[in-house]
C-alpha positions in Angstrom: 34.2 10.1 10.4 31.0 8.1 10.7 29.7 9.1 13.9 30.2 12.7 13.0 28.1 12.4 10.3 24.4 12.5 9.4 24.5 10.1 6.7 26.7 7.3 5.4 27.0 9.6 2.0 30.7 11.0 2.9 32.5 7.8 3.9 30.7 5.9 1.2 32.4 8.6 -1.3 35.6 8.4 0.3 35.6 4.5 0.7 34.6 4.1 -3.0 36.9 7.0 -4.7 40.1 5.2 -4.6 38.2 2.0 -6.4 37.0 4.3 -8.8 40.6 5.7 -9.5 42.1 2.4 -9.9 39.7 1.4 -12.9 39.4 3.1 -16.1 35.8 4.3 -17.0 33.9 2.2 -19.4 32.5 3.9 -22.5 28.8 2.7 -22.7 27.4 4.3 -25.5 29.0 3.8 -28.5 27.5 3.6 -32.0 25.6 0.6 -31.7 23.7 1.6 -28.8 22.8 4.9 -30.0 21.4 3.5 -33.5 19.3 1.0 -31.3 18.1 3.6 -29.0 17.2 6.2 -31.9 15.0 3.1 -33.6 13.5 2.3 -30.4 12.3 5.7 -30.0 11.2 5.9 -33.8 9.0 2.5 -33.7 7.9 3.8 -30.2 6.6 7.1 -32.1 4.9 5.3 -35.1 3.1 2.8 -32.6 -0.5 3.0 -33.0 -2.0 3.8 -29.6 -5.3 1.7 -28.4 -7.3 4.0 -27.1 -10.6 3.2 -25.4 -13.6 4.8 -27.4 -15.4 7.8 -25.9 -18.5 7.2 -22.9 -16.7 3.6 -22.7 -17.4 4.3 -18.6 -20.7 1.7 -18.3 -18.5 -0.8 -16.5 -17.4 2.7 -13.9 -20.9 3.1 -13.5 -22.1 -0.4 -12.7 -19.6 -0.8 -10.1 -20.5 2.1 -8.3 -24.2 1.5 -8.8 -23.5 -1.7 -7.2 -21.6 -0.5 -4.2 -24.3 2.5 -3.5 -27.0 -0.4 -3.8 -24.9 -3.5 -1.7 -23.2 -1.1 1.2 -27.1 -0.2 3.1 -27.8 -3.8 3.5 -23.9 -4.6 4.3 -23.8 -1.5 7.1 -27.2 -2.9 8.8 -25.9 -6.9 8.8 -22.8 -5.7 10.6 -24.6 -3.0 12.8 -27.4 -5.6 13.9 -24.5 -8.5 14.5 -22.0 -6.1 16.6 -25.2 -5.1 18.4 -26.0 -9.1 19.5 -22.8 -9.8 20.2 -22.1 -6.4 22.7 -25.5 -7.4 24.0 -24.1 -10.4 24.8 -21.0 -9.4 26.2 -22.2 -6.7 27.8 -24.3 -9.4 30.0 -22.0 -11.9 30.5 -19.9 -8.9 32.3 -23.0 -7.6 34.6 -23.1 -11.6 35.4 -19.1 -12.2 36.3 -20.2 -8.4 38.6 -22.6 -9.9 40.3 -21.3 -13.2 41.0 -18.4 -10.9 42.3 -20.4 -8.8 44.4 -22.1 -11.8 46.2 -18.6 -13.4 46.5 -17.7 -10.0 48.5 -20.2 -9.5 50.5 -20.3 -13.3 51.9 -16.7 -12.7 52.8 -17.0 -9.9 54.6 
């Protein structure tokens, strides 16, 4: 039945109706619950909401201020370093080619 299937959804239903059958259903609303629920919702209604006072932005602004400003300076540290280091690399490989190429041609 499993393999047949896409998904585990019809065994799981079959496996778990004859455990449901056995039990009765609980009622898990009653009274209380509702009462509770219905002044939950009422002091949730009355609740005075905090909101933040019109062109309270400044904070918005001065972040992205800051990043226009800081990301120039940021873009030519890392351009400048990744441009010493490849420099760096790239001669340490024309080295380890050369050093190669002599190798070959004394051996031949």
């Amino acid at each position: 039945m499993i393999l047949r299937s896409r998904t585990i959804a019809p065994a799981l239903r079959l496996a778990t109706r004859k455990y449901a059958t056995k039990h009765e259903s609980r009622q898990i609303l009653n009274a209380e619950v509702v009462a509770r629920l219905q002044q939950q919702e009422q002091a949730i209604a009355n609740r005075q909401r905090n909101a933040p006072p019109p062109g309270s932005d400044k904070y918005f602004y001065l972040t992205a201020i800051g990043l226009i400003l800081a990301t120039p300076p940021i873009i030519y540290y890392w351009w400048q370093h990744r441009a010493e280091h490849m420099g760096k690399k790239k001669e340490d490989m024309l080295k380890q080619i050369e050093i190669k190429r002599k190798e070959f041609l004394e051996s031949q």
